[in-house]
DODREN-542755 format. One record per residue: residue in one letter; y, z, x of N, C-alpha, C in turn; chain; residue number from 0. Coordinates in steps of 0.1 Angstrom, whole numbers. Layout:
! residues N
<lumlum A&n.v Y&n.w Z&n.u X&ca.v Y&ca.w Z&ca.u X&c.v Y&c.w Z&c.u X&pase A&marfi NUM>
...
! end
This chain:
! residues 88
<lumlum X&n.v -12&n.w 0&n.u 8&ca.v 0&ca.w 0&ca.u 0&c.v 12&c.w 0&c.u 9&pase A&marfi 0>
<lumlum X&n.v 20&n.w -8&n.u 3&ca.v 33&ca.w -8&ca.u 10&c.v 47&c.w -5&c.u 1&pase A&marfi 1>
<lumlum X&n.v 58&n.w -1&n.u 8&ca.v 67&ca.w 6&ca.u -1&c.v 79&c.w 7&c.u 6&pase A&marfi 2>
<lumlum X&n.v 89&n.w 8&n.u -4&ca.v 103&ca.w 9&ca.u 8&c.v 113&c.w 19&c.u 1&pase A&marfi 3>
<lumlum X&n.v 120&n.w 29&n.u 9&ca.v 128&ca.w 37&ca.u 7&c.v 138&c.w 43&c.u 15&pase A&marfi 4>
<lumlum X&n.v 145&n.w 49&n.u 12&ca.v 160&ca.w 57&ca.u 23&c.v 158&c.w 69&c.u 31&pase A&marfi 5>
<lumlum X&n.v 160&n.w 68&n.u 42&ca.v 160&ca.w 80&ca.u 49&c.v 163&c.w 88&c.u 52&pase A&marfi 6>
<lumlum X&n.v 159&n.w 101&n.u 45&ca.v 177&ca.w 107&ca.u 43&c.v 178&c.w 120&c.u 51&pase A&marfi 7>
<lumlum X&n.v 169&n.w 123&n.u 64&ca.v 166&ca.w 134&ca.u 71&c.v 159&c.w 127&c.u 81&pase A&marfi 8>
<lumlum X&n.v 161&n.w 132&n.u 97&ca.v 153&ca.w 129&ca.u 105&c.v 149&c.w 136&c.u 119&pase A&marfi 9>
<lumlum X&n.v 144&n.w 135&n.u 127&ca.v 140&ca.w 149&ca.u 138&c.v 134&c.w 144&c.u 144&pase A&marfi 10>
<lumlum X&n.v 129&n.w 152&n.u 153&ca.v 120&ca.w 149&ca.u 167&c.v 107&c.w 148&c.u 158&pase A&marfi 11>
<lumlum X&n.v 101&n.w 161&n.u 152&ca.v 92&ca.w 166&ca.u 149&c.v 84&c.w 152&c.u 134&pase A&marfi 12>
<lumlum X&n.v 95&n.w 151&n.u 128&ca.v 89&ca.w 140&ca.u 112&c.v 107&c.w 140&c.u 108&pase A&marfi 13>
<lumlum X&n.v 106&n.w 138&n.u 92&ca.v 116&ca.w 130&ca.u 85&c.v 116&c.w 132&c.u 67&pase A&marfi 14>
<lumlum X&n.v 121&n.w 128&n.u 61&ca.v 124&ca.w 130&ca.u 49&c.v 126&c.w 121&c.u 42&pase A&marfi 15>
<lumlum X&n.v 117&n.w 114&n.u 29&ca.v 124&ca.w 100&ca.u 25&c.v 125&c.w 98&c.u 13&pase A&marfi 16>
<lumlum X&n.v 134&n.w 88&n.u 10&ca.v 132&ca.w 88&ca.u -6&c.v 128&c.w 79&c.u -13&pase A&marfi 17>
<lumlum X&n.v 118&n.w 81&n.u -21&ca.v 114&ca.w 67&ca.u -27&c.v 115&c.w 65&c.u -39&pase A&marfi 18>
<lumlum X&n.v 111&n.w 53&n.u -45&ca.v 101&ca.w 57&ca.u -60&c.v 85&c.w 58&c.u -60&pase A&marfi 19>
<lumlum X&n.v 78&n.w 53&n.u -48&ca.v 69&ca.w 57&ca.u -45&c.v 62&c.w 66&c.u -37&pase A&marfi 20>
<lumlum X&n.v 51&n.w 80&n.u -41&ca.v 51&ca.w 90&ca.u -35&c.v 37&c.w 89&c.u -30&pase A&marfi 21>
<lumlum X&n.v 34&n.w 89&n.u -22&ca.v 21&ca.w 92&ca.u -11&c.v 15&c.w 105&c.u -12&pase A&marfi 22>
<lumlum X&n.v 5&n.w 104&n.u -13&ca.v -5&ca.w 118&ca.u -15&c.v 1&c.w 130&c.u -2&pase A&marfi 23>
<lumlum X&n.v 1&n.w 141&n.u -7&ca.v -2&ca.w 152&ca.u 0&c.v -9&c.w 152&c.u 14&pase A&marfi 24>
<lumlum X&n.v -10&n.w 152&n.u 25&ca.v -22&ca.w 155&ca.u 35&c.v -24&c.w 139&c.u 41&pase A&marfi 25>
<lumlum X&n.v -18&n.w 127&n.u 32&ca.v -25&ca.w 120&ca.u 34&c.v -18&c.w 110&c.u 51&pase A&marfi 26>
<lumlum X&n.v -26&n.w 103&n.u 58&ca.v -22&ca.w 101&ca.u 69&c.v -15&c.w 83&c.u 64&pase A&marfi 27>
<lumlum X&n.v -3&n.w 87&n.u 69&ca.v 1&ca.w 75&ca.u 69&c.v 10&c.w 65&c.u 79&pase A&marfi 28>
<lumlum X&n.v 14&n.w 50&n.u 81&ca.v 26&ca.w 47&ca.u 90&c.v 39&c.w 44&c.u 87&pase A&marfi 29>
<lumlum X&n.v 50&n.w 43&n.u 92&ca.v 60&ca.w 49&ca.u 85&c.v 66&c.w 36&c.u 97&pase A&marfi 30>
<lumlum X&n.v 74&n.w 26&n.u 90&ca.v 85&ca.w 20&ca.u 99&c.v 97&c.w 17&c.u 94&pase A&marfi 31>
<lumlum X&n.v 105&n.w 20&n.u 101&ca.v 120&ca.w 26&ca.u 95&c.v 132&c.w 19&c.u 108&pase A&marfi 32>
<lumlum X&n.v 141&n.w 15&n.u 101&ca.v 151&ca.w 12&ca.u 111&c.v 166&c.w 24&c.u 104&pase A&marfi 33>
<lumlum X&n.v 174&n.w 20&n.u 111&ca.v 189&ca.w 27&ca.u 108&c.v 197&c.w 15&c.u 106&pase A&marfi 34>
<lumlum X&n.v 208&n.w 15&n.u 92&ca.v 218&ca.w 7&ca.u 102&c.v 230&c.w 10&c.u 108&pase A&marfi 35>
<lumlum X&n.v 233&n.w -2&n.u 111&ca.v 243&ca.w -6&ca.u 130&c.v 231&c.w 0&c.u 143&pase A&marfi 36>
<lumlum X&n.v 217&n.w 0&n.u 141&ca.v 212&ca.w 4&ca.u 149&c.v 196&c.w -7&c.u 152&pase A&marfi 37>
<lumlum X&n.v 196&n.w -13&n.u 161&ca.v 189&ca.w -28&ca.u 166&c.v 172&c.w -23&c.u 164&pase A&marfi 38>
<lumlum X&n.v 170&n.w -10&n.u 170&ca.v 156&ca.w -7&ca.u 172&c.v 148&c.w -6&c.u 157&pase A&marfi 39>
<lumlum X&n.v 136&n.w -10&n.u 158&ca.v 130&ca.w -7&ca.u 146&c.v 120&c.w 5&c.u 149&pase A&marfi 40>
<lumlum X&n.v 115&n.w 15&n.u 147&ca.v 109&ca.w 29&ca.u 149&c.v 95&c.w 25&c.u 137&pase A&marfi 41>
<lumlum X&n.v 85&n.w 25&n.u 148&ca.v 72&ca.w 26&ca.u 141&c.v 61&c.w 42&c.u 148&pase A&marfi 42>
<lumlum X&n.v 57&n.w 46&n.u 131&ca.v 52&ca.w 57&ca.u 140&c.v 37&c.w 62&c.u 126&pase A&marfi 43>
<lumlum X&n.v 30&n.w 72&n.u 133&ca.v 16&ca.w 77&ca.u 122&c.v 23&c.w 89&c.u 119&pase A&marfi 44>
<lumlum X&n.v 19&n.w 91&n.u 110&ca.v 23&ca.w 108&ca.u 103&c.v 15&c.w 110&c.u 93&pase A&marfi 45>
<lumlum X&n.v 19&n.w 124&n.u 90&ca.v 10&ca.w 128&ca.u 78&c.v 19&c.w 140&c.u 68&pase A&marfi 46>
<lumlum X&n.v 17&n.w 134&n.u 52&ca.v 31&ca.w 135&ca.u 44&c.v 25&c.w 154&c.u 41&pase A&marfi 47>
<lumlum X&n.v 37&n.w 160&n.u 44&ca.v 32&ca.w 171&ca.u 39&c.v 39&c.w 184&c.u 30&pase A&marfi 48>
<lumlum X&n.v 47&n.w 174&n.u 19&ca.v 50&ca.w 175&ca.u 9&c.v 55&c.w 165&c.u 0&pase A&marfi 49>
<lumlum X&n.v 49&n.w 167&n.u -15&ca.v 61&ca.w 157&ca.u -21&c.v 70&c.w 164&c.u -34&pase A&marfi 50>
<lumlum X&n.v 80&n.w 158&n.u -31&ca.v 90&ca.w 164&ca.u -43&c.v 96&c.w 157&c.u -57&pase A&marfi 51>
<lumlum X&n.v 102&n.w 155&n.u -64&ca.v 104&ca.w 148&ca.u -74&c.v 114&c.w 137&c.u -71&pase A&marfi 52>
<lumlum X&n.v 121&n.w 141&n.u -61&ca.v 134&ca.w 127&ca.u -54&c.v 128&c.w 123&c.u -42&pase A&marfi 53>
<lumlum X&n.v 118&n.w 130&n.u -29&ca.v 119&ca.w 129&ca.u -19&c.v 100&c.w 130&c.u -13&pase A&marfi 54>
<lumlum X&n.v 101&n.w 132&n.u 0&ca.v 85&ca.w 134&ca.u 5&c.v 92&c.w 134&c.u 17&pase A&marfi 55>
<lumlum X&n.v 79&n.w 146&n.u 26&ca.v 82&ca.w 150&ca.u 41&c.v 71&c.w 145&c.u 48&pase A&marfi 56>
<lumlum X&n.v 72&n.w 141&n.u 63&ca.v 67&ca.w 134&ca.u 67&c.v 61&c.w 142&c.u 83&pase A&marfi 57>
<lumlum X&n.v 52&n.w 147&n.u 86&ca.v 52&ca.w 152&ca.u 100&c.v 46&c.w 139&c.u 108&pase A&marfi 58>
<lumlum X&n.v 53&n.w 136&n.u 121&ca.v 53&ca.w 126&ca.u 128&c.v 41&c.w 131&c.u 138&pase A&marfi 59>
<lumlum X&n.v 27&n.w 122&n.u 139&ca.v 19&ca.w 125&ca.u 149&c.v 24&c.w 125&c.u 164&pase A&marfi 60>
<lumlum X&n.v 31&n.w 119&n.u 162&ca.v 34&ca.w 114&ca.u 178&c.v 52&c.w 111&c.u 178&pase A&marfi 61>
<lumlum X&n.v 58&n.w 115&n.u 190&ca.v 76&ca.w 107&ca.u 185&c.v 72&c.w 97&c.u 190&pase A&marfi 62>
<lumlum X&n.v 78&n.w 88&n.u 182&ca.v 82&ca.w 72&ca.u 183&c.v 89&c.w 74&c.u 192&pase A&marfi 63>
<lumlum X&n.v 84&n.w 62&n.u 198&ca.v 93&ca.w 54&ca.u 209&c.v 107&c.w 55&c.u 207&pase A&marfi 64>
<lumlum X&n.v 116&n.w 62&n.u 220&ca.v 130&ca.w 60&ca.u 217&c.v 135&c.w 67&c.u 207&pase A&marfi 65>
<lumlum X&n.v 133&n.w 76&n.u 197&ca.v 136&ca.w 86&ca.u 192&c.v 144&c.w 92&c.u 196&pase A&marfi 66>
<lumlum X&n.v 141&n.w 98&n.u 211&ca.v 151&ca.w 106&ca.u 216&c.v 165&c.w 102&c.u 219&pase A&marfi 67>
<lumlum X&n.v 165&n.w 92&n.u 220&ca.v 177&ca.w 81&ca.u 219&c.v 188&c.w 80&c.u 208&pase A&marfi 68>
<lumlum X&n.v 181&n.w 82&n.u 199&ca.v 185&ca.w 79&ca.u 190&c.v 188&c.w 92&c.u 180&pase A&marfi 69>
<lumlum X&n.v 183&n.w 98&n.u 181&ca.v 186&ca.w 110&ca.u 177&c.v 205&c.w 116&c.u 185&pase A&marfi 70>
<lumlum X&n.v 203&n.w 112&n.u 203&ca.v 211&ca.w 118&ca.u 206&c.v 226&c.w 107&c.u 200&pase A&marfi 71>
<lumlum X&n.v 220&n.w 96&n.u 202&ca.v 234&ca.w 93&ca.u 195&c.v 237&c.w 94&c.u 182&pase A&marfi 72>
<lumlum X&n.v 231&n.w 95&n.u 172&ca.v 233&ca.w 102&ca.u 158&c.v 243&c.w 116&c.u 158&pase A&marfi 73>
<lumlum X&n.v 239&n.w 122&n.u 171&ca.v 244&ca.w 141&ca.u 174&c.v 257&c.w 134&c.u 180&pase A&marfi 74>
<lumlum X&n.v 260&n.w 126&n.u 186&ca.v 278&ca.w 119&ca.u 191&c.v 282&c.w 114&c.u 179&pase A&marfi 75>
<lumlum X&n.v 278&n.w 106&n.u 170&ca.v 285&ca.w 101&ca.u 160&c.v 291&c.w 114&c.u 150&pase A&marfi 76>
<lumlum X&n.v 284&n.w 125&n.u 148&ca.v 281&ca.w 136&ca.u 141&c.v 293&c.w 143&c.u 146&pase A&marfi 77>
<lumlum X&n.v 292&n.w 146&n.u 157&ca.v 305&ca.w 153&ca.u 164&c.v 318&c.w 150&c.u 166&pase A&marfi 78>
<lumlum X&n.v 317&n.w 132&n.u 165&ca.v 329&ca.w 128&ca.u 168&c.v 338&c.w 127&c.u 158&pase A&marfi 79>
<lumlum X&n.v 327&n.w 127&n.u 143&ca.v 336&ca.w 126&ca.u 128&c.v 339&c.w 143&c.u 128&pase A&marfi 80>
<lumlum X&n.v 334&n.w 151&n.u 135&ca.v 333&ca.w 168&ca.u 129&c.v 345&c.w 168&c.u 138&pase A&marfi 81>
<lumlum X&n.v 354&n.w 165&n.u 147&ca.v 366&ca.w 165&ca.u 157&c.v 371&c.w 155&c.u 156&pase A&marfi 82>
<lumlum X&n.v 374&n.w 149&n.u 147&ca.v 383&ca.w 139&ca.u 139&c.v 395&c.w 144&c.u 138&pase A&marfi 83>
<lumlum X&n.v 409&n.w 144&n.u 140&ca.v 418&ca.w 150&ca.u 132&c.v 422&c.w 146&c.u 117&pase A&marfi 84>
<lumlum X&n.v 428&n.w 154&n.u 116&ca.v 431&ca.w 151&ca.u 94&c.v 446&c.w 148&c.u 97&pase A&marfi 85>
<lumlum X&n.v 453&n.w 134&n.u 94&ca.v 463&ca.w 136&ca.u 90&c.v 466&c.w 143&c.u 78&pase A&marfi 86>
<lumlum X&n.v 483&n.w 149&n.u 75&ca.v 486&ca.w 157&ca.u 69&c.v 498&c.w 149&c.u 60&pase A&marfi 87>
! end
């Protein structure tokens, strides 16, 4: 089965997504996911381990390639909007 949804949490460890389609509990699955403004596409195994009525959690067997990467620049974009000034 195949399915497509938004990503609306992400980590070293797994991720958080939202679908209209929900994947069993426990069950092992692959998960490939891009960002956008961001070139890489991130393929990885996991296994879902929870589902909710908007969302499902995903623990990642293994980090994807380049993750760390990308994580850190997500933590610069994050900080640069949090030290933004506010005009007045």
């Amino acid at each position: 089965m195949e399915a497509t949804g938004e990503l609306i949490d992400i980590s070293r460890g797994g991720a958080r997504i939202r679908s209209e389609v929900k994947p069993l509990e426990g069950a092992e699955i692959a998960v490939r996911f891009t960002l956008q403004n961001y070139l890489e596409v991130f393929e990885v195994r996991g296994i879902v381990l929870r589902v909710q009525s908007d969302s499902w959690a995903v623990l990642f067997l293994e980090e994807p390639a380049g993750l760390a990467k990308l994580l850190r620049s997500l933590d610069e974009r994050t900080q640069k909007r949090e030290a933004s000034p506010i005009g007045i």
